[in-house]
Each structure stands twice: as C-alpha cells, then as structure tokens.
N, C-alpha and C positions, 0 to 999 in steps of 0.2 A: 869385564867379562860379559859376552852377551846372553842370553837370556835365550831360554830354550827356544823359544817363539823365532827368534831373531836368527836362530842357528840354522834352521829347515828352512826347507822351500815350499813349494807347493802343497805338498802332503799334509805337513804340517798347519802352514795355513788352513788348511779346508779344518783342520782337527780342533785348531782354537774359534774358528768361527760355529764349528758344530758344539763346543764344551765350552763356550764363554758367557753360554746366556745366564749362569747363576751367580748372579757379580752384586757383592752390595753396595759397593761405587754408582756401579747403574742405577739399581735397584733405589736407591736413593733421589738419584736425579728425578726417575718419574714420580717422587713424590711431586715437586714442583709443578710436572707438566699437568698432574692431574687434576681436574677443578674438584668432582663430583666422582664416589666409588658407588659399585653399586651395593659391595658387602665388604665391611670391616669384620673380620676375624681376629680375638682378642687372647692369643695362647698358641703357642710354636710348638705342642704336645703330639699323639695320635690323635686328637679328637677334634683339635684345631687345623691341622695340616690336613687329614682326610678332608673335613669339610672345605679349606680351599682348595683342595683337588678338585672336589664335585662341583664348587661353585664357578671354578675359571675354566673348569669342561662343559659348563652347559654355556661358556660366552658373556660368564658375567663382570665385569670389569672389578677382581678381588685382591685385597690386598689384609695380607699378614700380618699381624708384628707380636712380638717376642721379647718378655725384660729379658732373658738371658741366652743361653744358647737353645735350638732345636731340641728337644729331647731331654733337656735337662733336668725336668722331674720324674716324674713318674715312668712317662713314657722309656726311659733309657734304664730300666731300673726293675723289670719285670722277672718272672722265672724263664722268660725266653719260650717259652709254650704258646705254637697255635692250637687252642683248642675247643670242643664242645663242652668242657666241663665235666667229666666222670661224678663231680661233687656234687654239681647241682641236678647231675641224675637224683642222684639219690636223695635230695631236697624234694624231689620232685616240681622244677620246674623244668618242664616241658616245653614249654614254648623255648624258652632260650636256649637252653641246649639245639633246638631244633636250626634256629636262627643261627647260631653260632657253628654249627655242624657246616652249615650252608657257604657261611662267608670263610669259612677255613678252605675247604675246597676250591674258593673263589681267589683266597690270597696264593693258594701252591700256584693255582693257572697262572695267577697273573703277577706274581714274580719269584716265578722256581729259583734263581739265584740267589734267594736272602732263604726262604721258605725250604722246608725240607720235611719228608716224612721220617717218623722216628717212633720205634718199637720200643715200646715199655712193657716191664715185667713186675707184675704182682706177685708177692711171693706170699704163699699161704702156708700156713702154719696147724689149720684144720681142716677136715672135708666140709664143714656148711661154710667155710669162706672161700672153698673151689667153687662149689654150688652158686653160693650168691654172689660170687663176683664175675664167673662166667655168663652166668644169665642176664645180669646187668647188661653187661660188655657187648654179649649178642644184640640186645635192646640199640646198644650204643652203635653198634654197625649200620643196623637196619633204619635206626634215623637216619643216617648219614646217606644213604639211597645212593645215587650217584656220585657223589662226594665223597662216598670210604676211601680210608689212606689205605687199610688192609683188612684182614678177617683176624676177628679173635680166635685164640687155641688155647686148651688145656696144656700145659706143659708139665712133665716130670719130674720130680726132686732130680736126677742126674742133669737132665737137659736144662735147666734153671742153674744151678750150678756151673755147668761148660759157661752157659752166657752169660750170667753174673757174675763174673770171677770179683770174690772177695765178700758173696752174701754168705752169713750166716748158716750152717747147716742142721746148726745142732736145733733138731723137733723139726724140722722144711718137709711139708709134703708134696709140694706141688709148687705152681705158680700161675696165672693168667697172663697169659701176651695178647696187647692188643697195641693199637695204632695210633695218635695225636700225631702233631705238625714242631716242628724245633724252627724259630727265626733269632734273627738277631735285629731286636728291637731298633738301637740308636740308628742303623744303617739303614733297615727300612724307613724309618722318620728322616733321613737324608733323602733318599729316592723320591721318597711323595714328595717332598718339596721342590726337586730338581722335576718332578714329571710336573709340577702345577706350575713352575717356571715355565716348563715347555708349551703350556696350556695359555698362558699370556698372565698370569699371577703375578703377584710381586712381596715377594717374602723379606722379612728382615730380622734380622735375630739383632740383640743387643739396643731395642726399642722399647720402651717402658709405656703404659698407658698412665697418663697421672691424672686424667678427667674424662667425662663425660658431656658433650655438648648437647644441648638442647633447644629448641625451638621457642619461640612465644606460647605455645599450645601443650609444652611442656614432654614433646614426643621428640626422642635421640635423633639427632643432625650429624652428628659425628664423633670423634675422641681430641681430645688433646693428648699428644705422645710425645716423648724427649729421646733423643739419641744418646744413648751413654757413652757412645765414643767420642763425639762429635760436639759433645753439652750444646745443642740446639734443641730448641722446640718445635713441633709442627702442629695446626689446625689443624685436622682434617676433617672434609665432609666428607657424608656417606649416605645412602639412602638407607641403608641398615646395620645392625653393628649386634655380633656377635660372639657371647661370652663362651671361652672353651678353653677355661684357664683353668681346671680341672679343680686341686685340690686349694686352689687359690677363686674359686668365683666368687664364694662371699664378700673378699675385698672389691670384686668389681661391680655385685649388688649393691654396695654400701657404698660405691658412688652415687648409684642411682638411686638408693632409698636405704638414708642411713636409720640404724637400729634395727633393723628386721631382723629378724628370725632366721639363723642358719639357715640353708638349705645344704650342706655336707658334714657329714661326718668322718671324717677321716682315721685311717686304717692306718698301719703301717706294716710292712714286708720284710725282713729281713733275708740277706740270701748268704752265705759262704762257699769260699771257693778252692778245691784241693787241688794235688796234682791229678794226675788221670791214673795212677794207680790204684787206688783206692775203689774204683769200678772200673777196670781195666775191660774195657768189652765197647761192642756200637748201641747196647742198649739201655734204655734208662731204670732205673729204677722209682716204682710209687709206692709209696706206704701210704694205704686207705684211711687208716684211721690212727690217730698218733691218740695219747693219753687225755689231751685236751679237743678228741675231736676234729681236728683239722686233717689237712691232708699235706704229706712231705713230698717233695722230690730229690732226687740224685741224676743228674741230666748230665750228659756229654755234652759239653757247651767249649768250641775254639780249643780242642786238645788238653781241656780241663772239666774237671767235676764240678757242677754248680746245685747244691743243696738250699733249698727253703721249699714252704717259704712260713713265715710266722703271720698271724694276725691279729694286731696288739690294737686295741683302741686309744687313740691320741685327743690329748684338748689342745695342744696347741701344732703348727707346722710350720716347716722350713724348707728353703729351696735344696737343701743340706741338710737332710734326716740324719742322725746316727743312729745307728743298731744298739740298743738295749744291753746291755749283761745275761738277762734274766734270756733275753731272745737265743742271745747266742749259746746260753748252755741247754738251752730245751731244745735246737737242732742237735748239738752234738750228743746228749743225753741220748734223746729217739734214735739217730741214726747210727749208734754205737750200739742200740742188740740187733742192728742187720746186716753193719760189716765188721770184717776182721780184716786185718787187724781195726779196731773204733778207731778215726780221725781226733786227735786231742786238740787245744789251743796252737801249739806250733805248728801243727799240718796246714792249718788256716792262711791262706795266701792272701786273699783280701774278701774285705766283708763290705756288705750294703746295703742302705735300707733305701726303701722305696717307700713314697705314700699312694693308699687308695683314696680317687674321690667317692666315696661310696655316697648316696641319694639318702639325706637324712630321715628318720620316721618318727612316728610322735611316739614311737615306744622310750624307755628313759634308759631300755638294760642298754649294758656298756658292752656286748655282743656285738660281734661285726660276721660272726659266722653267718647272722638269718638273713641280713641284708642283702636286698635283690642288687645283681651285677647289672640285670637291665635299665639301658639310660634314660633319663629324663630329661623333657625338654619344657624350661616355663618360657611365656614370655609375659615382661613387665609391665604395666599400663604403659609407662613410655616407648614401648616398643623393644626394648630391648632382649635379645635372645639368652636363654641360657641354657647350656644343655652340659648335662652333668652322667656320672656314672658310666657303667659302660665296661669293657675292657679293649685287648688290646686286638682282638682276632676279628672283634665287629666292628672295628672302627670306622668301615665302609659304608656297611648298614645305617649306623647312627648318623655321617654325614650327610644321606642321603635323608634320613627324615629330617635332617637338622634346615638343609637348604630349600626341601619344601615347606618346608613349614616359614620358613625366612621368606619365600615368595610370597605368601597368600599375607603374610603382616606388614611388608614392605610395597605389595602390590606391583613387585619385580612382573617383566615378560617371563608368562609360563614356559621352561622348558623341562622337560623329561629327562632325570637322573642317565646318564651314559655310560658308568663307571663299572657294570656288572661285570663286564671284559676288556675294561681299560689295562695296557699292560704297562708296570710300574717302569721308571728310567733304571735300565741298564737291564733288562729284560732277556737272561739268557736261557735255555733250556739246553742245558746243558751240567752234569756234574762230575768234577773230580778231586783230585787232592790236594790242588794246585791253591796258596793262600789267598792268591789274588783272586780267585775265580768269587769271592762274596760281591766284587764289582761288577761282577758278568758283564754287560758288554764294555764298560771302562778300562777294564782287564788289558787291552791291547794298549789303551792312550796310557796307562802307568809303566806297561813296558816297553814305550816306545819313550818316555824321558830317559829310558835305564839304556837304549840305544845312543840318545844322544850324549847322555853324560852319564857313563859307568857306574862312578862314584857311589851314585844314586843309587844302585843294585845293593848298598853293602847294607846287612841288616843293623837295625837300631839298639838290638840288646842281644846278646847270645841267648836266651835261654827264650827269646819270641822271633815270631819267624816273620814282623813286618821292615820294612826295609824303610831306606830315607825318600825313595821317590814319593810314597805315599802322604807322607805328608808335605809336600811339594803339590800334589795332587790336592790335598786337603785345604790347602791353604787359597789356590787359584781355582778348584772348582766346586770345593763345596762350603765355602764362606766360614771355613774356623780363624778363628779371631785371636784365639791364644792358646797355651798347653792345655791346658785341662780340656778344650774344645777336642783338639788331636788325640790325648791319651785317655781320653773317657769316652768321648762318642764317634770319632771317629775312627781310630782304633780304639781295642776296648782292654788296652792294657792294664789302665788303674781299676778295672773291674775285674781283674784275672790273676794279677801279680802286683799289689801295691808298688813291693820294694824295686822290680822291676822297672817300675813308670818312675820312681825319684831317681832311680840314675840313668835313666835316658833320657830324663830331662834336657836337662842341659846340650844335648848333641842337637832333643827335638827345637829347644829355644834359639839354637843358633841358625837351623835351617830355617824354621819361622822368621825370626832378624832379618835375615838376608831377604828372604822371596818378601817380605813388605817393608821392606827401608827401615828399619827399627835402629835405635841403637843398643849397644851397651848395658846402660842402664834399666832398659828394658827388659833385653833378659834378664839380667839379675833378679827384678823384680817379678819375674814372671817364674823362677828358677825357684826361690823364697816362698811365693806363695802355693806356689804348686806342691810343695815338699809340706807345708802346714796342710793341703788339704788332704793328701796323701795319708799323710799321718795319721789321720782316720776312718781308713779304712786298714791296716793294720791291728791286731791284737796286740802287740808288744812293739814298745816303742822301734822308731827306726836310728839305727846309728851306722857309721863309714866310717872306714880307715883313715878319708882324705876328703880334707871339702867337697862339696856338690859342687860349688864353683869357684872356679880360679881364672883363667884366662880362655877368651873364643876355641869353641872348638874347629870351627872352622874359618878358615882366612876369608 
C-alpha cells in the first residue's frame, strides 16, 4: 500500500518537505557530522526546550537530549494555567508576579492556538473576602499593564451561580471574576521543540546522559549520552553544557561533584479529572485558601474538569509520580463544600501527579508553600550550568537568562535574546470549536491525510473526539516513539480518561506498527505496558469484558 507521501503529487511534496524537518533519523545523523556544539542542553522539559529555542535563535549551533519523552515530567503534568500567580500576590512577591504577568501576555501573542484567556470565579462566602479579593485582583490587573487578559468585577450571588452551575449556594454572597491564561502544557513543549528545529537545533528524545566529559584543566568538554533505542553510545563535545533536568539536576551535579548538597527540593502536585458536568459552564473556578493554605483549582481543561493542585513535600522522585491517598481525598474533601452535587472516588476519571523542582533553602521546614517559584541559575567551577525552579509561564524569561549567562562562561559570540516576539510552530490566531485547531497551523496537513485516506477521519474512542490521523501525524512529525508518547503527551487522553486510553490502545499500537515497520510483538508489548502504566492513574482497578489484545486491528 503506498504511503501518503507516495499518493500526492506536488502539493503534497511541498508539505513533507515543509513538515519533515523534526525527524529523529535525521536528527541523529547530525550527531555524526558534528565535531564541536556550541551549547548542550541536558532535559527535554519547558525549561530545557525554551532554552534551546533561545540558544538555536540567536545562531548558536544547539543540541538537546532527553532520557525520555518531551515533556514527560513535570512539564506535561501541570494545572494547565498561564499565569501571574494570585498566590504569590498575596506572599508578596512582587517582582515575580510582575515578570510572570509580563511573559503570560507574551506567551497568548506568540502562540494564541495552544494559549487561551480564561475567566475564573472566586466565590465568596463573606463581605471582607468580596473586599479583599477584589482589591487584590484590581492590584493583579494594574500589574499586568498592557498584558491584561481582562478586568476584574464584583459579581452577585445570582450571576455567580448562572456561571458556575453546580457551586454551592448555601451562605454564597458574591463572587470575584477575574482573568489568567488556560494552555496545554505537553503540546506547547511539542511546538518549542518543532519551532527550535526550525531554528537549526537538533532535539532528541529517548537520549540518556550517563557522563560528563571533562578537560585536563578540569572544566566540561562535553557529555557522554547513550541512545535507548538504538543501545549506542555518543561522545559528544561542546563548548558548554547545560543542566535543565528539572527535578532531576541533582543527579547531573553528582556527575560533576559527587556528594554535594542538594540543590532541589522537590514538591509534588497532584491533579484529578471529572466529566465536565460537575462545573458545567466556560469558567473556572478558585478556592483562595483551602484548610491547609494552599490554593485549588476547578478548570475546563479539553471538554473536561481538571481539579488540584496539592503541595506535598517529597524525599525521594520519579520519572512516574503517583498521587498519594491522603492527596487525593484532601482535593475531593475541599472541593465537595463548593459543588454539588461533591465529585466522589467514581466521578474520578484519571488522576496525576506532577513534581516541582522547587530551589532548595537552608530552611529544614518540610513547607514548600514559602518557596520562591523564581528560578535559579549556578554555575559549577567546571563550567557547568544549572538553572533550576521556575514555572511553566516564564519559561521564556528564564531561558533567556539562562543563555546569557551560558555566553559570558563559555565565552560564546555575544548575541541578543530574540525570542520576546518569536511566534511558536503552528502559530494561529485564530479560535474555534474545531478539535484540531490546538495544531493551528498543522490543522490543514492532519486534514489533508483524512483527504487522502478517509479511514484516518474515523475517531479513536467514542467518548474523545481525536481521530487516527493524528497520531499518524504524531508519529512522522512530532517524533512519538510509542503509546504512552501518543496518549499522554500528544494527545492527552491518559491525562483525561485513563480507562479511555487502555482501550484505544491497541487500535493506537497498531497505527503506530504500521507507520514505523514494527512488528506484532511489538505491539503486544507496547499494548501490556501501556495498560500497567494506565493503571495508575485510575482510582479503581481497570477490568474488560474481553482481552485488550487478541489479533491486529488493522491489516
């Protein structure tokens, strides 16, 4: 059978030579051709992927690498808020709210098709929390200066109720509406890497760092890295090499100077995921202050409710958090006296934990509430970079001091950050209802496989509205390597509907099979493991009528 590519003529042609550049066949090859890089980036997260955006946009010859997929920790695992922090208003940090006000506004510009403005409602329960949350809130606009998403307003016990359908009314006086940014994290971490592709970068997921190279003089020459598909090794030089491996840097300090002293302390976030009835409306809901202080959300997140987030302190981590017990009934606890009917354990569709890398301090409390969100950057006598903390809305910002400051230690040609109006890959300005439109401008190449081969049009699960072209899409342009790549980050199924993602499985492993030569065997095993990792993100075990797998689904 031939092969979409093979089917078209001209048009087509022009469309795989415009959407081919993110290839890790290639992307590999130039390992070879290269002698000398001028910046190794160590972590495929937002804070590693920004930074190769800003370094292969100012011209400098950058390359990536990643032990696992794009986005697979943290980064894919967030409350989905671009924001200035209402939190850290009231902490009183100033400056980051400010900064973060700034790059929110900078992320809608420059890629309104993942980025979106979104009206949250505080719903108050007294007049001095009308007072002091309006007044906040006003504060919160008047930062945001040209950057506001909207204006805050006092709203009315009635008009809070029309837009909340399903908040509690019993004692409700009021409410505060005000304005934040709603993205979807793993997709944006796809884009920056496809826009630093565009830029002449060279990214690789499924790349492990297992050393650090060094000099006679005792200052980093490059990494030693290993292919996990491929079980090769590579030397690589570099003129500089930086660490942006988030809640994992300590391991890559402890290459370069073992026994040291932390530098992260890590968080953990847990999030759960309802039907969309449960706040059946377009706006979000915030609970300011929960029993322990923290702050909740209830978000319209992909035609579903996404609830957290928790902030539990961890001593140890994994590339694979699981959500706590104690986590999951202190969301449903809180957010059961604000809806009715309360979401129980069955309402829970799929749960997820996230780590922060939060900037460790010499304080000893096991608090992650006080901990500044703004990032840090050391660098090691050897030269090596590390830049830590942070979140997900300045990721730009932080790149940008990250790669200046990488110049002035590497002794790189000075050039000047360009990224304040870079506009991300697939850059639409445009919104509608349409599923496909989170690909803005790709939008057209996934509906034009569905011209060539219909098939492709037919959706993957009845109860989600992604089809099989997409991940046909997934596979030849944005470098997913196997299921969990497809139904976690690039659709975001096993973050929305567990049960959902283990029986489309099997349909997604067979369209995977096909588009990379796979066998049999392969799916199976890809079918197996996918349904164990599934399985936790589920509350209650998953069970089937009929095996997950028995024979191809498709010929």
């Amino acid at each position: 059978m031939l092969s979409f590519y093979e089917k078209t003529k001209v048009g087509t042609k022009r469309m795989k030579n415009k959407n081919n550049f993110f290839n890790r066949e290639q992307f590999l090859a130039k390992l070879a051709q290269e002698n000398i890089w001028d910046v190794i980036i160590i972590g495929g997260g937002a804070t590693g992927l920004g930074a190769a955006l800003d370094s292969a946009a100012r011209g400098f010859k950058t390359l990536l690498l990643e032990q696992s997929d794009f986005a697979k920790g943290t980064s894919s695992r967030s409350t989905k808020l671009v924001h200035g922090g209402v939190r850290y208003l009231a902490q009183g940090d100033i400056s980051l709210v400010y900064e973060a006000l700034k790059e929110r506004g900078r992320l809608l510009n420059n890629a309104p098709h993942i980025v979106k403005k979104q009206a949250f409602i505080i719903p108050c329960y007294d007049w001095f929390s009308e007072l002091k949350y309006l007044v906040g809130l006003k504060l919160y606009d008047w930062m945001a200066a040209r950057f506001r998403f909207g204006t805050s307003n006092y709203l009315g016990k009635e008009k809070v109720l029309q837009l909340l359908p399903g908040i509690n009314g019993k004692g409700l006086k009021g409410g505060i509406e005000y304005y934040d940014g709603q993205f979807d994290d793993a997709r944006l971490a796809v884009n920056l890497a496809q826009t630093c592709a565009e830029k002449g970068g060279v990214l690789l997921n499924y790349v492990q760092v297992k050393g650090l190279l060094k000099g006679p003089n005792g200052k980093i020459i490059g990494v030693t890295a290993y292919d996990l598909e491929n079980n090769r090794e590579y030397k690589l030089n570099s003129k500089s090499v930086i660490n942006a491996t988030g809640v994992f840097v300590d391991e890559i300090l402890d290459m370069d100077t073992p026994a040291r002293k932390p530098l992260v302390k890590p968080s953990q976030g847990v999030h759960l995921v309802l039907n969309k009835s449960f706040l059946n409306g377009q706006k979000a809901l915030m609970i300011p202050k929960t029993p322990d202080g923290r702050v909740l959300f209830a978000v319209p997140w992909h035609d579903h409710i996404l609830l957290g987030t928790t902030d539990t302190p961890l001593q140890n981590h994994s590339l694979e958090p699981v959500a706590l017990e104690e986590e999951i009934e202190f969301i449903l606890e809180t957010v059961s006296k604000y809806l009715v009917p309360a979401p129980s354990r069955k309402d829970v569709l799929s749960v997820f934990a996230g780590l922060r890398p939060l900037a460790a301090t010499d304080n000893d409390s096991d608090s992650t509430k006080e901990i500044s969100r703004s990032h840090k950057i050391i660098v090691s006598e050897s030269g090596l970079l590390t830049i830590t903390g942070g979140k997900w809305t300045t990721y730009r910002k932080m790149a940008e001091d990250t790669i200046d400051r990488i110049i002035k230690v590497a002794g790189l040609n000075p050039v000047d950050c360009n990224t304040s109006n870079l506009k991300i890959h697939g850059f639409l300005n445009q919104n509608d209802e349409n599923p496909l439109s989170i690909y803005g401008s790709d939008k057209i190449h996934i509906t034009a496989l569905v011209d060539v081969e219909p098939q492709l049009g037919d959706k993957l699960h009845e109860r989600m509205p992604y089809i099989q072209a997409e991940v046909i899409w997934a596979v030849r342009n944005e470098m997913a390597r196997n299921i969990e790549d497809v139904l976690a980050r690039r659709l975001r199924v096993l973050f929305l509907d567990a049960r959902a993602a283990i029986e489309m499985a099997p349909k997604v492993a067979a369209l995977m099979a096909k588009e990379l030569k796979l066998d049999l065997e392969w799916e199976k095993s890809q079918i197996s493991n996918f349904e164990t990792l599934a399985s936790q993100y589920l509350l209650e075990p998953y069970s089937a009528d009929k095996k997950i797998f028995d024979e191809p689904v498709i010929n």
